[in-house]
N, C-alpha and C positions, 0 to 999 in steps of 0.2 A: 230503579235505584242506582245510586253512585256505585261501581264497581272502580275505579281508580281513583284518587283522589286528582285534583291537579296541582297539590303543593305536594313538595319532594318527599318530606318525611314520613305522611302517608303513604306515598309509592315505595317507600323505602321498605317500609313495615310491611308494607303486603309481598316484597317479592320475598323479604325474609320469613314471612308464614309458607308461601308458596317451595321455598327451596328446604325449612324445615320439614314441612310435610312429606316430601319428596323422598328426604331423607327416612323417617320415621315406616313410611312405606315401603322404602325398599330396606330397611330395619326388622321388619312382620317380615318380607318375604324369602329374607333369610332365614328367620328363626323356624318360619316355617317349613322350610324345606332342608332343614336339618343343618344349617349350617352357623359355624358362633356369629355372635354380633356383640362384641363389648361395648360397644356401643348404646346399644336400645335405651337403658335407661336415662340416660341423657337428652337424647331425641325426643322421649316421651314426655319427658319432665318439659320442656322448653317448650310445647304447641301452647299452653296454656300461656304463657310470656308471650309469645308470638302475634295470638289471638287480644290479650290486651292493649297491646301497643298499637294493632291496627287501630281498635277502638280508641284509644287516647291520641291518635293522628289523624283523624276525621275520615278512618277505611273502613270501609265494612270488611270483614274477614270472606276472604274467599282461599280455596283450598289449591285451584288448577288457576292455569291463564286462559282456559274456555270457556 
């Protein structure tokens, strides 16, 4: 399967899922280990925007760059 596209907006979309998630995960791994995150809700909300846009820019959603 296509994991990048090769038009830009595609790539655009995917690196902004990629650095959302990043986000979002290092979001959990503060809350998890007791620490605030004013944050989280925000992060959370926005994978699902993330995730569509890849789709509406011809990317398949991937989460890492591995």
């Amino acid at each position: 399967g296509v994991t990048h596209p090769s038009h830009s907006a595609g790539r655009e979309a995917q690196v902004a899922l990629i650095e959302g998630f990043n986000k979002l995960l290092s979001g959990l791994n503060k809350l998890f280990s007791g620490q605030e995150n004013p944050h989280f809700g925000r992060e959370m909300s926005s994978i699902g925007s993330y995730i569509l846009n890849c789709w509406k820019n011809g990317a398949i959603p991937k989460f890492s760059k591995g």
